[in-house]
C-alpha positions, 0 to 999 in steps of 0.5 A: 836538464834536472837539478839534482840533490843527494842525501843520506851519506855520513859517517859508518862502521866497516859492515854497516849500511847507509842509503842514499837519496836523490831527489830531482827537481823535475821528472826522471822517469826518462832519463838514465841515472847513476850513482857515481864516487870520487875518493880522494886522489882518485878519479869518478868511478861508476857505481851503479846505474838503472835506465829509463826503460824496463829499470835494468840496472848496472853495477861496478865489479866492486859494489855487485851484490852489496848495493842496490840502486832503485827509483821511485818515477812518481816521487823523482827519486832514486836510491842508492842502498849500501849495505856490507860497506868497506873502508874502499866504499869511502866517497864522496857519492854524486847522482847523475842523469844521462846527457838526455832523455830516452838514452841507453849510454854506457854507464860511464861518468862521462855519459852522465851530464847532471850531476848533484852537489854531492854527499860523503860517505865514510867507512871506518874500520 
């Protein structure tokens, strides 16, 4: 499985933008990956996902139209791109890589099997 390192998150006003990072410690190109939020007192809620093949990308209801999600194969890298942030967008955010490779799962956090340690992100109002 790959190790995974997110970067990017911080501290933002209501309207603003941040981008995130995540970094692999070995090749993605095969592997789903998502973009995964815990708030507190809350459970992990799917964010936004792009598969291995073709890059078709998912996103939740909540974020559709305000995130995108990318990835960058040759440099294992996939992004998370917020932009018209909300005070509900407060989380701690989490890559994640699905179970195994050449997989097409359900983008739910269950699917995901590597995960990163995590970054924060906050919205003030």
């Amino acid at each position: 499985q790959v190790q995974l390192a997110e970067s990017g998150g911080g501290l933002v006003q209501a309207g603003g933008s941040l981008r995130l990072s995540c970094a692999a410690s070995g090749r993605i190109s095969s592997y789903t990956m998502g973009w995964i939020r815990q708030a507190p007192g809350k459970e992990r809620e799917f964010v936004a996902g792009i598969r291995w093949v073709g890059e078709i990308t998912d996103y939740a209801d909540s974020v559709k139209g305000r995130f995108t999600i990318s990835r960058d194969n040759g440099r294992n890298t996939v992004y998370l791109q917020m932009n018209s942030l909300k005070p509900d967008d407060t989380a701690v955010y989490y890559c994640a890589a699905a179970k195994g490779p050449f997989t097409t799962p359900a983008m739910i956090p269950a699917n995901f099997g590597s995960w990163g340690q995590g970054t924060q992100v906050t919205v003030s109002s």
